[in-house]
C-alpha positions in Angstrom: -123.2 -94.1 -32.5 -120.2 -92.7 -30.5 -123.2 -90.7 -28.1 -124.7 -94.5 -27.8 -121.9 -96.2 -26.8 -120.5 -93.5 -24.1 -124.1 -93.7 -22.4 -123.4 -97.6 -22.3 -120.3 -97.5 -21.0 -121.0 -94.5 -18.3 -124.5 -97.0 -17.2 -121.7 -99.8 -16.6 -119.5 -97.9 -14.8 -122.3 -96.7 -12.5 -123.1 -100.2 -12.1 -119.8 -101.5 -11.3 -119.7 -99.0 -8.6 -123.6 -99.5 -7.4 -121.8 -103.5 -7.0 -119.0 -102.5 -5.0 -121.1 -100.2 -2.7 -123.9 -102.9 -2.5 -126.4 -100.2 -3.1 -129.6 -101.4 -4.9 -130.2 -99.2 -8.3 -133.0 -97.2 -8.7 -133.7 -97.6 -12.2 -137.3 -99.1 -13.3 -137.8 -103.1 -12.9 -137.4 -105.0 -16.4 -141.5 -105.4 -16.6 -141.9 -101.2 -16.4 -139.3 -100.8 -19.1 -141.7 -103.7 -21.3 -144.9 -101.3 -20.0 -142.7 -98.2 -21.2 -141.8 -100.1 -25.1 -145.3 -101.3 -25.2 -146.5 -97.6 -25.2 -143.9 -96.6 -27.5 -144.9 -99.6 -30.3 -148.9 -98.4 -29.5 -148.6 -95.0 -30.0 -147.3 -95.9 -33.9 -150.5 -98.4 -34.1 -153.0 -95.5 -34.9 -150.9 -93.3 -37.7 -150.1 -96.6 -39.6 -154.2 -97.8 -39.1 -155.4 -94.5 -40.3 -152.3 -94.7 -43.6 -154.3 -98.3 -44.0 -157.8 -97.1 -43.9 -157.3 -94.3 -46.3 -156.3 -96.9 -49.0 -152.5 -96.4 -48.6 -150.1 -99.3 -48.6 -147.8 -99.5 -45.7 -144.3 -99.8 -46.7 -140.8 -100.3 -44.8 -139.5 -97.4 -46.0 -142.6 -95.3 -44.4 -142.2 -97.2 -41.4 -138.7 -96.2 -40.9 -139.1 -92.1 -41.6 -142.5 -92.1 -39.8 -142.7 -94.6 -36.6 -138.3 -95.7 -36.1 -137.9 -91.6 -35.9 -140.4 -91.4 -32.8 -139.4 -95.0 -31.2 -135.6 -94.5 -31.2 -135.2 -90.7 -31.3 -132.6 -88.9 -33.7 -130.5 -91.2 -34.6 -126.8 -90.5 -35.7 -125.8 -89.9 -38.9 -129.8 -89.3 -40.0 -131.1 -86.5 -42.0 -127.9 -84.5 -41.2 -125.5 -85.5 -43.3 -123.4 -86.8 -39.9 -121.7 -89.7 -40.6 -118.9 -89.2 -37.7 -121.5 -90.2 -35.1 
């Protein structure tokens, strides 16, 4: 967790200083960050189809290990035993 919140607060200290300068930033607009999620959430659409078609139920807890692990990266504290973050 401590990773995730040192990215935020570096990203709003970089904007802070992109206001002062008046400099525009170059990250993505809002709708290619959607476009980028979108393609995230479809890429888990065909392992959890092919899990139903073979006759197996779809649970939360598969969800999590199979499709949260690929949307949200490594997260901290998972399947190492790190609980520091």
């Amino acid at each position: 967790m401590k990773t995730y919140l040192l990215s935020l607060g570096a990203g709003l200290v970089v904007g802070v200083v992109y206001s002062l300068l008046n400099v525009r930033s170059p990250a993505p607009p809002v709708v290619a960050l959607v476009g980028l999620l979108g393609i995230l959430l479809g890429e888990q659409l065909v392992p959890v189809a092919k899990r139903l078609l073979a006759g197996h139920p779809v649970s939360v807890s598969v969800l999590r290990e199979d499709c949260a692990q690929h949307l949200f990266g490594r997260l901290p504290g998972r399947h190492n035993g790190d609980t520091a973050g």
